[in-house]
KEKE-3310 file (N, C-alpha, C; in steps of 0.2 Angstrom, whole numbers, plus 5000, padded with zeros to 4 digits):
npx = (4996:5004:5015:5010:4997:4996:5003:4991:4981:4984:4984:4973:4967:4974:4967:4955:4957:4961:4952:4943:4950:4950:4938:4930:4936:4930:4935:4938:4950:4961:4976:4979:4976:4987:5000:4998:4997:5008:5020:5018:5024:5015:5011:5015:5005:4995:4990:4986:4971:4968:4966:4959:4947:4942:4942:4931:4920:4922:4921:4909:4900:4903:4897:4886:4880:4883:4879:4864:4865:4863:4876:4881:4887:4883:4883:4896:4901:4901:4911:4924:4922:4918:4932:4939:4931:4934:4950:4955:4950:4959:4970:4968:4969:4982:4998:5010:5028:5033:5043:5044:5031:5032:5038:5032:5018:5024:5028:5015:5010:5018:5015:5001:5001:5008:4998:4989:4996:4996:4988:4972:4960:4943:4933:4922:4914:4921:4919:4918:4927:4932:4924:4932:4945:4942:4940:4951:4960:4952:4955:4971:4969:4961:4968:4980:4974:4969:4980:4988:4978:4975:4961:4961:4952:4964:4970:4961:4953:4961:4966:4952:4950:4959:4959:4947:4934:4925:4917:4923:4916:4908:4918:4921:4910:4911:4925:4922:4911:4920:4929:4924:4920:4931:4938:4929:4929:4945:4948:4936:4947:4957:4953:4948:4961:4966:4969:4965:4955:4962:4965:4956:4950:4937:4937:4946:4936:4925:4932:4935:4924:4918:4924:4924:4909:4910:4919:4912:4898:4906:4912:4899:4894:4905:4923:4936:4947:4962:4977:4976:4974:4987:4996:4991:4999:5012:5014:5011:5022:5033:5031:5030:5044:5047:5043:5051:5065:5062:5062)
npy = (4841:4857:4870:4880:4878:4877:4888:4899:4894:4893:4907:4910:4904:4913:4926:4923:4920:4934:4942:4940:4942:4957:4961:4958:4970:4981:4984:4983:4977:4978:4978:4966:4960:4963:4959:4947:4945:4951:4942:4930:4934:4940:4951:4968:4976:4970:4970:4982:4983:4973:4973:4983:4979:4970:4976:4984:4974:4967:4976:4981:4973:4971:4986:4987:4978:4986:4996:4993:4986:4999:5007:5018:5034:5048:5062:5063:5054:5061:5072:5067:5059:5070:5073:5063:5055:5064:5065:5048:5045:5053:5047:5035:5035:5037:5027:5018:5015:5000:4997:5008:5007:4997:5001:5011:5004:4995:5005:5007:4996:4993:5004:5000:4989:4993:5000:4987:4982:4990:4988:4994:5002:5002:5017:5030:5041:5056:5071:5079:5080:5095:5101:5105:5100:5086:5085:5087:5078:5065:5067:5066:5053:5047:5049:5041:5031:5027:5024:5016:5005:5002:5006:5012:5014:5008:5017:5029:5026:5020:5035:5041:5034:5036:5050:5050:5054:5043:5030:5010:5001:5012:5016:5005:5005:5017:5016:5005:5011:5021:5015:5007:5018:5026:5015:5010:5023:5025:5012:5019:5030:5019:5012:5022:5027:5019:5008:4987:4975:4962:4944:4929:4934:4933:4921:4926:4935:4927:4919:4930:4935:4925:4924:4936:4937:4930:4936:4949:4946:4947:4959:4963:4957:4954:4959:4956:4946:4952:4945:4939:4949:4955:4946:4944:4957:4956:4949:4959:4966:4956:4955:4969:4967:4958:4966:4979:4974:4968:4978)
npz = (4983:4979:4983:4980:4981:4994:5001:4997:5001:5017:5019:5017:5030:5037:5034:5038:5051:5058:5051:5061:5075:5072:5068:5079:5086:5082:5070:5053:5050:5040:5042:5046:5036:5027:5033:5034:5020:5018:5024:5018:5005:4994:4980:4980:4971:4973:4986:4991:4986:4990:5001:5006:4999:5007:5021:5015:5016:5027:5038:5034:5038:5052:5056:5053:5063:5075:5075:5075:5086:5094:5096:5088:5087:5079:5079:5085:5075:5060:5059:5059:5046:5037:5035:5030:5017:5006:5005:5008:4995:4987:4990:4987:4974:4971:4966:4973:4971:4971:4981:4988:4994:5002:5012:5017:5021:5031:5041:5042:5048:5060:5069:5069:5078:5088:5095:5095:5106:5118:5130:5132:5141:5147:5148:5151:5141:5140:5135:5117:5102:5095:5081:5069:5072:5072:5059:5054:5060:5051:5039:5038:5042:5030:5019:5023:5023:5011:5004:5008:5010:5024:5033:5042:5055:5066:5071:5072:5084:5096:5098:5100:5112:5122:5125:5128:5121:5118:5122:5124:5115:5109:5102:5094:5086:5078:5072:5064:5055:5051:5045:5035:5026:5022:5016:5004:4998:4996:4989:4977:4971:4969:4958:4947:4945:4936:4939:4944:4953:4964:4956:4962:4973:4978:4984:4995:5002:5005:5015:5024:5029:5034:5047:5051:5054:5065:5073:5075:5080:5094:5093:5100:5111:5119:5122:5112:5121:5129:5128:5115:5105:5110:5103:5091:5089:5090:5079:5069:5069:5063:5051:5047:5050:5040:5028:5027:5026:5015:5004)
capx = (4995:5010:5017:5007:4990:4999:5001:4984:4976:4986:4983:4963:4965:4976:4962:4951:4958:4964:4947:4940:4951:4950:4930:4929:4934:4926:4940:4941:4955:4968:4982:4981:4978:4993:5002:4995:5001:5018:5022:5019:5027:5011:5016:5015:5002:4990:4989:4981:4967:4963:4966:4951:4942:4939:4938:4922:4914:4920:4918:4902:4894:4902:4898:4879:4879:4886:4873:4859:4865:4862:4881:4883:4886:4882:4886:4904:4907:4902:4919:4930:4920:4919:4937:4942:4933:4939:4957:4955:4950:4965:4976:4967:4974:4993:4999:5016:5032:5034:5049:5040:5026:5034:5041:5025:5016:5030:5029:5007:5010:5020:5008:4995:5007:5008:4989:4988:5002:4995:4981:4967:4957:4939:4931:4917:4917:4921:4922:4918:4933:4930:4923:4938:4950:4939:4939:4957:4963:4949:4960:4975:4968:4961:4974:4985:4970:4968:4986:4991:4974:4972:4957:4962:4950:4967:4974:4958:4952:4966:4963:4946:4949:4965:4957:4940:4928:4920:4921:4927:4910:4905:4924:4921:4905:4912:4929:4919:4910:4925:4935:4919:4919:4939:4940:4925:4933:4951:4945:4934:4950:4961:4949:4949:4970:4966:4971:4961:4957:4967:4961:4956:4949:4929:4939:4948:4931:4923:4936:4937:4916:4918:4929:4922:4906:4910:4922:4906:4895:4910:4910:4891:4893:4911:4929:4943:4955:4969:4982:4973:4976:4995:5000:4992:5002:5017:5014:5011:5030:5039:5027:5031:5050:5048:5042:5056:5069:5062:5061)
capy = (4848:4860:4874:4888:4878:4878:4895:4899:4889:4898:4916:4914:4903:4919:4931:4921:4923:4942:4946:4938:4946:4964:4965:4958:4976:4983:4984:4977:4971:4976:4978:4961:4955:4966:4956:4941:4944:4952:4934:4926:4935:4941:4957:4974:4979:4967:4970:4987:4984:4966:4976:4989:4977:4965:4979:4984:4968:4964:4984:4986:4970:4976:4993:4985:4975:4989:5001:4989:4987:5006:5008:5022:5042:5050:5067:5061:5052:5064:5078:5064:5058:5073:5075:5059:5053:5065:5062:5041:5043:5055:5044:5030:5035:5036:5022:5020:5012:4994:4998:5015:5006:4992:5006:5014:4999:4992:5010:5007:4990:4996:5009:4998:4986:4996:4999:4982:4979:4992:4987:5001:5003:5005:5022:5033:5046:5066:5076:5078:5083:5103:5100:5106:5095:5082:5083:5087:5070:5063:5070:5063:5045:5045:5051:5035:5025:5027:5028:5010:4998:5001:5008:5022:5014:5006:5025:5032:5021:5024:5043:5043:5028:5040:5058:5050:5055:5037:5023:5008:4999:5018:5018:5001:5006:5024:5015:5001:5013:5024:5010:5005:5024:5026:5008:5011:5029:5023:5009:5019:5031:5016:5008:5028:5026:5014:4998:4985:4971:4956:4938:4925:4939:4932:4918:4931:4939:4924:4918:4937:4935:4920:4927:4944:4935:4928:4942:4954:4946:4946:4965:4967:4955:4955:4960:4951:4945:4956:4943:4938:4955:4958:4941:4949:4966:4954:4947:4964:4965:4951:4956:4974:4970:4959:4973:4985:4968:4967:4986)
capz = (4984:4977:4985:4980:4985:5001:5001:4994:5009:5022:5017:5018:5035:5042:5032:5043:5057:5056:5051:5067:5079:5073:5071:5088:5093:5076:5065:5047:5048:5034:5044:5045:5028:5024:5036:5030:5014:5017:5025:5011:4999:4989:4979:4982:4968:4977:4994:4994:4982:4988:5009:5004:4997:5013:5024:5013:5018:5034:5042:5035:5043:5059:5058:5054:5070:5079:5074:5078:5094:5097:5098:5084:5089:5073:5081:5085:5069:5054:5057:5054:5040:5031:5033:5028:5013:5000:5006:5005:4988:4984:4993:4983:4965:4971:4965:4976:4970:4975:4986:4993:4996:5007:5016:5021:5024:5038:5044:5047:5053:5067:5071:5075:5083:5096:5097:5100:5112:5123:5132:5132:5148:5146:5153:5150:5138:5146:5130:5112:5100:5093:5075:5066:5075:5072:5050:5052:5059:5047:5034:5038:5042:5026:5017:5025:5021:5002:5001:5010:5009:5031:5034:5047:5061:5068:5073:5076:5090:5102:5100:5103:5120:5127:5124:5133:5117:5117:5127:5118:5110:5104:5098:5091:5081:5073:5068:5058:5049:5047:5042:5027:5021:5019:5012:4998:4991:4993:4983:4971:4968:4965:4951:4945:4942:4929:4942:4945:4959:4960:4954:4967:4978:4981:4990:5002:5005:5009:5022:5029:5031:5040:5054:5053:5056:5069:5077:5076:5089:5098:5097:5101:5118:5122:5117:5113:5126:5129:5126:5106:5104:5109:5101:5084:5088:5088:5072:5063:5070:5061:5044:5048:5048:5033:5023:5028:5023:5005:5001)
cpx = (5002:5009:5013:5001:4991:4998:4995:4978:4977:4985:4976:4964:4970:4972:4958:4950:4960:4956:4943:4940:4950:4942:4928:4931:4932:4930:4938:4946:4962:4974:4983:4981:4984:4997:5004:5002:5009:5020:5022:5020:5021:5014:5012:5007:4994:4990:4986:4975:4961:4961:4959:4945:4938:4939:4933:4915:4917:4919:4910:4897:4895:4901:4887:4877:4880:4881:4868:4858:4865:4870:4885:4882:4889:4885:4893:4909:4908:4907:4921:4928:4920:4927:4941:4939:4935:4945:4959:4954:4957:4970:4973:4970:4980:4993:5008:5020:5033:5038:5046:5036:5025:5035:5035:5021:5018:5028:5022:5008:5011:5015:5003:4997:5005:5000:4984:4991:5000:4989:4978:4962:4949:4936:4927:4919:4915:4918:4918:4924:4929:4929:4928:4946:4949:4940:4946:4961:4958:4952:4966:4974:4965:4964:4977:4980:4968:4974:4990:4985:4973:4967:4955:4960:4956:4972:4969:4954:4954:4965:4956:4945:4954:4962:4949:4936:4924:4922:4920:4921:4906:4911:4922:4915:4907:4918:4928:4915:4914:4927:4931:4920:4925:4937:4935:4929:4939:4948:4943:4942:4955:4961:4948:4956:4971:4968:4968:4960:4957:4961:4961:4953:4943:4932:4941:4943:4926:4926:4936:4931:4916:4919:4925:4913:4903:4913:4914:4899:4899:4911:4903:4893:4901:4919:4935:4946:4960:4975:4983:4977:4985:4997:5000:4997:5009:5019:5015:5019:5036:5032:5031:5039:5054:5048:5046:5062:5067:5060:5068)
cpy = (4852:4865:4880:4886:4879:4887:4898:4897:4892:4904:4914:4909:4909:4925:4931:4926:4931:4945:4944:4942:4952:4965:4965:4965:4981:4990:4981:4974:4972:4978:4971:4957:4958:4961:4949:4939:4947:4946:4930:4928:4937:4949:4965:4976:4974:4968:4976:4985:4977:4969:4979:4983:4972:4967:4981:4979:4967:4971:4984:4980:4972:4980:4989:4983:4979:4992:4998:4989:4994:5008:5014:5028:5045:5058:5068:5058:5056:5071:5075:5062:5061:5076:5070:5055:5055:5064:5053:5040:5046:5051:5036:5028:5037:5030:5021:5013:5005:4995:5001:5011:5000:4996:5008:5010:4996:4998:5008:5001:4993:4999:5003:4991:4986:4998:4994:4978:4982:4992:4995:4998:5005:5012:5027:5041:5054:5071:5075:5082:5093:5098:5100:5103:5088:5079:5085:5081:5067:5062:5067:5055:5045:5043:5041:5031:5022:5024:5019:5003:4996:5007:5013:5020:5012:5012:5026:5030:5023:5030:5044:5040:5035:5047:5056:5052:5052:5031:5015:5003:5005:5020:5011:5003:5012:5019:5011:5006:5018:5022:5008:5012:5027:5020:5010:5019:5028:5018:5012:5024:5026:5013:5015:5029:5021:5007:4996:4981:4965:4949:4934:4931:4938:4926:4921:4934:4936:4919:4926:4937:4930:4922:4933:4942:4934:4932:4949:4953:4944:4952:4967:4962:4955:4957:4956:4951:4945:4952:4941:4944:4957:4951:4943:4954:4964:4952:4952:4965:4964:4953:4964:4973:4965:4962:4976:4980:4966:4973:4985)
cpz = (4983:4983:4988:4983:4991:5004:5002:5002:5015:5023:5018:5024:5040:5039:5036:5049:5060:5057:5057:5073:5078:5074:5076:5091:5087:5071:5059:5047:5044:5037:5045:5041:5027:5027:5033:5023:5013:5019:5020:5004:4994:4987:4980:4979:4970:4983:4996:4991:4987:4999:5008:5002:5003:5018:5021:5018:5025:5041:5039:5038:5050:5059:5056:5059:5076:5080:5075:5084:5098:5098:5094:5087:5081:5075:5080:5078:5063:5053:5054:5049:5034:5029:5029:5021:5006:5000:5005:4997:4983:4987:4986:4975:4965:4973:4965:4973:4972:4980:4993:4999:5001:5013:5023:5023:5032:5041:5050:5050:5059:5070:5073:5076:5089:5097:5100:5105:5117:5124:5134:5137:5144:5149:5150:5145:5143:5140:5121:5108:5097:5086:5070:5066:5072:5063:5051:5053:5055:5040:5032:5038:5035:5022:5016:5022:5016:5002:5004:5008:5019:5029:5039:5053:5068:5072:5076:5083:5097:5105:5103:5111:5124:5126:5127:5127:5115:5119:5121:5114:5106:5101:5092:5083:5077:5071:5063:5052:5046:5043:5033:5024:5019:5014:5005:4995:4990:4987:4975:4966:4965:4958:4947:4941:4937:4934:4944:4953:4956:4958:4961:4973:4981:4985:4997:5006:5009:5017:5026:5031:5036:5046:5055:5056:5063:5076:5079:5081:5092:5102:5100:5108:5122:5120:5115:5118:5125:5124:5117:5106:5104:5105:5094:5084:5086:5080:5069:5063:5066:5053:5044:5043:5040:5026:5024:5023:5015:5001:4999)
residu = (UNK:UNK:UNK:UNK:UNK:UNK:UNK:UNK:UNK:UNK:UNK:UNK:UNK:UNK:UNK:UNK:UNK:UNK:UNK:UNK:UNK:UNK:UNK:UNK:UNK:UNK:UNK:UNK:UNK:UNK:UNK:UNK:UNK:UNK:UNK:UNK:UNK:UNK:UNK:UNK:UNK:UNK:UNK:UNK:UNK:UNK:UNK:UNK:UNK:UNK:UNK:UNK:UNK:UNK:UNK:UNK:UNK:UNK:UNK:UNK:UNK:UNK:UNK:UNK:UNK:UNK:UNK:UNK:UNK:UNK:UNK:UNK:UNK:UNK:UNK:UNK:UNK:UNK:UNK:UNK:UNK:UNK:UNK:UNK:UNK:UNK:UNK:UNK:UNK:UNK:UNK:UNK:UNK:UNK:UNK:UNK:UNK:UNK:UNK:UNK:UNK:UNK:UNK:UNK:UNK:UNK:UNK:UNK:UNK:UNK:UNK:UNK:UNK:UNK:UNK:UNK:UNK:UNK:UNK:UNK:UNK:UNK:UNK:UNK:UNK:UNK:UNK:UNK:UNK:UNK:UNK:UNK:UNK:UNK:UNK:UNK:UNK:UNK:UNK:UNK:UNK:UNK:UNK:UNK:UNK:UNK:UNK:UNK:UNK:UNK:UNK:UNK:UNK:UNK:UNK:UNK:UNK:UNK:UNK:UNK:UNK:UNK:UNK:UNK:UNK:UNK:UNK:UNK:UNK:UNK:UNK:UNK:UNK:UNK:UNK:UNK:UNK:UNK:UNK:UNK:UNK:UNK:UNK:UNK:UNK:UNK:UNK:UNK:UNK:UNK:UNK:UNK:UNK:UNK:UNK:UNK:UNK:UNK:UNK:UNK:UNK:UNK:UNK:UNK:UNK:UNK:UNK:UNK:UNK:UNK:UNK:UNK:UNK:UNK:UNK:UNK:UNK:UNK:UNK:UNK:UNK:UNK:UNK:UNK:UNK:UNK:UNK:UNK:UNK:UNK:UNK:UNK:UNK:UNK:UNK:UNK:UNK:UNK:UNK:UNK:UNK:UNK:UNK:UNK:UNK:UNK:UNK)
# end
């Protein structure tokens, strides 16, 4: 076995596992396939198209199991939605500089870093955000989430658990299908820009199925353990500060 099979092998058992830990609290994941593959050096004009693409599949089983389990607030989810999927599609068709797009990348790493470093407290929702409020951060995460290959649920999460708008299995069930309805229109706007997706990619999808499998009646009966969590938030870390190092 060469190098690169080496490679190859280790990228879908960290796709794996990535997509395990994040659905367990009903995430897709692409902050850690980014991860993933800033570690091993995979290149730039891969890493959104092939990100979008394994959150499709691995948000929209969790956001299926969530929603089964009565865990959806349709109420609460449709502001940010309709702020956020015109702007994932426009963010979709900017097709950023290899350098840039290290940049920004490292930048969203960090960012949900620290969302996994800091442990969140479960607690009863108080509130509903104002409408308005509501498609304006929609907007913004989309935005990021065409525009990178993350899926936005790894921002919106946090704000909805620290501002009380949903305790953290109705946070887990609106970020899953946040994160599938960014990731499909970033996506269709990036296959709109004339770019494609990468080769070798129904391997990645079935390893991020695996985990995400498995991770999803994780979120339907219990959550990850804290500590999984921050050891991930480390990892985005040294991935994070490889991407600022090869810009």
């Amino acid at each position: 076995m060469d190098s690169a099979d080496t490679t190859s092998i280790l990228l879908l058992i960290l796709i794996a596992l990535a997509a395990l830990l994040y659905s367990s609290v009903g995430h897709g994941g692409a902050s850690g396939y980014l991860a993933a593959m800033a570690l091993l050096g995979v290149a730039p004009a891969v890493m959104k198209p092939a990100a979008l693409v394994l959150n499709i599949f691995v948000a929209g089983w969790v956001a299926w199991r969530l929603y089964r389990a009565g865990y959806f607030n349709a109420h609460l989810f449709w502001p940010f939605a309709l702020g956020s999927i015109p702007l994932a599609f426009v963010g979709g068709l900017l097709i950023l500089p290899g350098n840039f797009y290290r940049y920004v990348v490292g930048a969203a790493l960090v960012l949900a870093a620290m969302r996994l470093l800091v442990e969140a407290r479960d607690q009863s929702a108080r509130s509903v955000p104002p409408p308005m409020l509501a498609v304006a951060v929609g907007a913004v995460l989309g935005f990021v989430s065409g525009l990178t290959g993350v899926g936005g649920g790894i921002f919106l999460s946090p704000l909805l658990l620290f501002l009380r708008w949903a305790d953290m299995r109705h946070t887990a069930a609106l970020s899953a299908i946040f994160i599938l309805l960014n990731s499909l229109a970033g996506l269709a706007g990036h296959l709109a820009a004339g770019a494609d997706v990468p080769a070798g990619l129904p391997w990645m999808v079935l390893a991020a199925l695996a985990g995400g499998t498995v991770g999803a009646e994780l979120a339907v009966r219990r959550l990850a353990p804290v500590r999984l969590r921050q050891l991930l938030g480390v990892v985005l870390i040294v991935a994070a500060a490889k991407m600022f190092l090869a810009a």
